[in-house]
N, C-alpha and C positions, 0 to 999 in steps of 0.2 A: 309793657304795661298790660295787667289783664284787667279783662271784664269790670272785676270786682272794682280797681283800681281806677277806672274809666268811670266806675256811675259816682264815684267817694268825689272825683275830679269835678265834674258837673255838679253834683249838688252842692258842693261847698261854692263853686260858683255862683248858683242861685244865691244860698246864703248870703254870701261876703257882696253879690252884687258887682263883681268884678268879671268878665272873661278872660277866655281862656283861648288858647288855642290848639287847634286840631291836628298840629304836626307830630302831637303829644299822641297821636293814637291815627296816624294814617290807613289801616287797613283793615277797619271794620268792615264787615261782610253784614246784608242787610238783616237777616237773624242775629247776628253777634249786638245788632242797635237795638232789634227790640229786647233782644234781654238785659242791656244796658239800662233804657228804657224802665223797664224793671224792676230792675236795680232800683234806679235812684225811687223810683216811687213807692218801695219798703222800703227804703232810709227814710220817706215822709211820714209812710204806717208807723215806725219806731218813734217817731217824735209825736204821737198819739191822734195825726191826720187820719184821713177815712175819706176810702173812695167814694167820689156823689156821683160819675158819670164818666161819660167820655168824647172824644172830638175829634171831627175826620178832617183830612190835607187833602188838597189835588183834588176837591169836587167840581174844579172846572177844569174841561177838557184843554183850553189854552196852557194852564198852568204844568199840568200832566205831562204834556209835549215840552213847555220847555223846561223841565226837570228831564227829562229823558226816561219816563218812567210810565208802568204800562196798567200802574192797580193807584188807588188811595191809601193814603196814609190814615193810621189811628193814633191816639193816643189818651191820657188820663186825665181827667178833673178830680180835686182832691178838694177836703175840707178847705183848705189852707190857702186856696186860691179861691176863695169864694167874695166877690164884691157887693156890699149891699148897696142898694139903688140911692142915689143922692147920696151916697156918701163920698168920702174925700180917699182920694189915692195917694200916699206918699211915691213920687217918681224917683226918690234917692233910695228906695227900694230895688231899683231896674238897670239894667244897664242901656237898654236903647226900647224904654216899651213904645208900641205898636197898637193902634185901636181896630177890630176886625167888625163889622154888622153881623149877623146872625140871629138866624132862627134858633131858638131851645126844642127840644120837643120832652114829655117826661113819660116815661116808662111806667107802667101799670101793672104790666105782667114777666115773669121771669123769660128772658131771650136765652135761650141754651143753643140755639140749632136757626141756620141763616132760614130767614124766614121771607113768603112771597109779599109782594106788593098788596094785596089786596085784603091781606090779615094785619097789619100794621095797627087798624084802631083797635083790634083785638090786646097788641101790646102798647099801643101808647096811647094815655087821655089826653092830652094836656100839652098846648105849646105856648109860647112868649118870643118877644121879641129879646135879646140877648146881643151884649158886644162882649167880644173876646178882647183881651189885653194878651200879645204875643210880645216875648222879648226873649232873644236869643244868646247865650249865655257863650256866643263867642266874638271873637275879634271881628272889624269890620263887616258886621252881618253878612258876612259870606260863610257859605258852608257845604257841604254834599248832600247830597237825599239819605245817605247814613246816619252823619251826623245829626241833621234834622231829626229823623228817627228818637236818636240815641237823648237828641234832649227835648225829648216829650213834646216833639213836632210844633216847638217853641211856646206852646202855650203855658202860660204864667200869671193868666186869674181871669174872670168871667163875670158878668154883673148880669143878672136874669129879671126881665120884668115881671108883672102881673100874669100868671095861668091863666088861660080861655082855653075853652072846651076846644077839642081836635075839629077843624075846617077840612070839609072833604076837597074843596079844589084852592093849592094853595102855589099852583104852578107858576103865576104872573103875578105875584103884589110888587108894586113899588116901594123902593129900598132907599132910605136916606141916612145918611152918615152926619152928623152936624158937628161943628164947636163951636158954642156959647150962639145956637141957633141960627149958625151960618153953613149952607151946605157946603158941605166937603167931594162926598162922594153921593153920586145916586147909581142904581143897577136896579135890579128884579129877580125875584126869587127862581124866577128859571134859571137862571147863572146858576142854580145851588144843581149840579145831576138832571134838571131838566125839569125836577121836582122835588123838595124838599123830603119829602117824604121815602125815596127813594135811597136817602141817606141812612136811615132806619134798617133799610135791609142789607146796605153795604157793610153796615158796622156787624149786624149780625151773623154775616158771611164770614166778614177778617176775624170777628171775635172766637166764631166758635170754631174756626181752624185751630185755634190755638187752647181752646178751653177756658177761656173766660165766658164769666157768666154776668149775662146785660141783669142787674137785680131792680125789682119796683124800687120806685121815687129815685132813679138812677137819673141824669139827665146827659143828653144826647145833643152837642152843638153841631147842627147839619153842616155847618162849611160857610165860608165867607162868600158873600155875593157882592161886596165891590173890594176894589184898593185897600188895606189898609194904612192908615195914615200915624204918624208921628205924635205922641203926646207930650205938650208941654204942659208947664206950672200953671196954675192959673187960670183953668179953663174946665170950662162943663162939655161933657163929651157924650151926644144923643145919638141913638138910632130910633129911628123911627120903620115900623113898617104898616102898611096900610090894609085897615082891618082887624089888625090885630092890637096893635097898641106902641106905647113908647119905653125909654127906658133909659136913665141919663147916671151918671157920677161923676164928680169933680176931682181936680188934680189940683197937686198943691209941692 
């Protein structure tokens, strides 16, 4: 099976909402995923989606370790996974989605070239509080850090609060995960790199290794700061972070 044949396989899994499995393509090499990767997100471009942004893995060093793996992971946000706030999630859209907390941050300025810590408000105005919806488009949510790769490092839609201007220390907020205003998960935004903001320059390091270009009004999910947890029918699903604000949508 090639490349090409590999992103047709995933994305129609997305599509149909069915998995797949990976025995169908045992030896990808972790270049061979991100151009997989790729792949399926111009078969999105084809279907008239449009890049909004992008989302890093393994921004906790636990995580890192037991992946066996020594950099972060990236990957794409698309039109087409865009959730708007209070709205309703069909979950027979998914095959096992997953709710992630997360910081947004939103891009201001074009990122072409990895940029230092201390220019970052230069490129970004604007963050929100954000949950990610991850759901993994193979068999028994087990898979490789290639696979992972290859299917857009499981991200599968994103709901973004309210913009407030860039906070210069955003190292320690308190993180909470709720459903139907029950906590789930709590952490702190240092679980994200130490500093949220610090994700901004990791993305612009992986990115421009490869020639992608970070475009304004692009949005930037820093990385998960707790568990994420399982979503069922029937249930309002909040993050909250402290300082910044809230951000909820419903499943059904």
């Amino acid at each position: 099976m090639n490349l090409d044949q590999v992103a047709h396989l995933i994305d129609q899994a997305t599509l149909k909402a069915q998995p797949i499995q990976q025995k169908d393509f045992p030896d990808l090499s972790l270049q061979d995923a991100y151009t997989v990767q790729r792949k399926t997100i111009n078969l999105r471009l084809e279907r008239a989606e449009h890049i909004t942004g992008f989302k890093l893995g393994f921004t906790s060093r636990a995580k890192m370790e037991q992946m066996g793996v020594h950099d972060l992971i990236w990957g794409f946000l698309t039109s087409g996974m865009q959730i708007n706030p209070l709205s309703e999630v069909d979950l027979s859209k998914y095959i096992k989605p997953n709710a992630e907390p997360e910081i947004a941050f939103r891009v201001s300025q074009p990122i072409t070239e990895s940029i230092p810590l201390k220019d970052v408000p230069k490129y970004v105005d604007k963050m929100a509080v954000a949950i990610e919806l991850i759901d993994t488009r193979y068999e028994k949510f087990t898979f490789s850090l290639e696979d992972l790769v290859a299917d857009n490092c499981s991200s599968a839609g994103y709901c973004i609060g309210k913009w407030q201007n860039l906070k210069e220390d955003i190292t320690d907020l308190p993180i909470t995960l709720m459903v139907n205003s029950k906590v789930q998960e709590q952490g702190s935004s240092s679980a994200i790199l130490n500093n949220p903001l610090q994700s901004v320059i990791e993305l612009s390091r992986l990115t421009s290794k490869v020639g992608v270009k970070i475009k304004p009004g692009h949005i930037i999910l820093a990385g998960a700061a707790t568990k994420h947890i399982p979503l069922l029918k029937n249930n309002e699903i909040t993050t909250q972070i402290d300082k910044i604000g809230a951000v909820s949508f419903k499943t059904k």
